[in-house]
N, C-alpha and C positions, 0 to 999 in steps of 0.2 A: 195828268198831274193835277193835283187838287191846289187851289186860289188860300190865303190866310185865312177866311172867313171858315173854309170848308173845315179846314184842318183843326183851326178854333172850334167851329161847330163838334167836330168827331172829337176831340180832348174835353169838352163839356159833355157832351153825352156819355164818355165812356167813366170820366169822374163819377157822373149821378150813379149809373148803374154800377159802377163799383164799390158806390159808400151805401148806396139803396142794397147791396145784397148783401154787405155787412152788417147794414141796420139789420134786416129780416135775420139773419144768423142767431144777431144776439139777442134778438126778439124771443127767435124759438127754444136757446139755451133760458133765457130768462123764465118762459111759460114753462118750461120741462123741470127748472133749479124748483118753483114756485110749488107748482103740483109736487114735485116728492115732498117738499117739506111742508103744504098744506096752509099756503099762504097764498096771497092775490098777487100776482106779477108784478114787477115795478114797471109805471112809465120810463120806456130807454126812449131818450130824443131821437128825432130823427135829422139827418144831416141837413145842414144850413146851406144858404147859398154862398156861404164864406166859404165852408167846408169846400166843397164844388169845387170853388173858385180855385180854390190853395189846391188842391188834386191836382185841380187841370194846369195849373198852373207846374205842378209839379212834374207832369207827365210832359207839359210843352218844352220842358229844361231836358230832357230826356232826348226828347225829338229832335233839339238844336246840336249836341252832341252828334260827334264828327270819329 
């Protein structure tokens, strides 16, 4: 059985790599929209440690759920 910490730990990690493979998605529709229409990408942000936070945060309300 995994301790708060760990559990915290795996809800942060699985946040990042959730919003990191959303970034890169819309990264690559962005590069793909850009080239058909023959223009330069836009900068899309990439997720914040708020972001993150509010995920894992999200995902930990999930976990407490009974």
């Amino acid at each position: 059985m995994s301790n708060g910490y760990e559990i915290r730990h795996a809800l942060l990690t699985q946040a990042s790599e959730l919003l990191t493979e959303r970034w890169h998605a819309a990264m690559e529709v962005e590069r793909l929209s850009a080239e058909r229409e023959n223009r330069n990408p836009a900068l899309i942000p990439a997720p914040t440690v708020d972001e993150i936070k509010a995920t894992a945060e999200s995902l930990y309300e999930f976990v407490q759920k009974k």
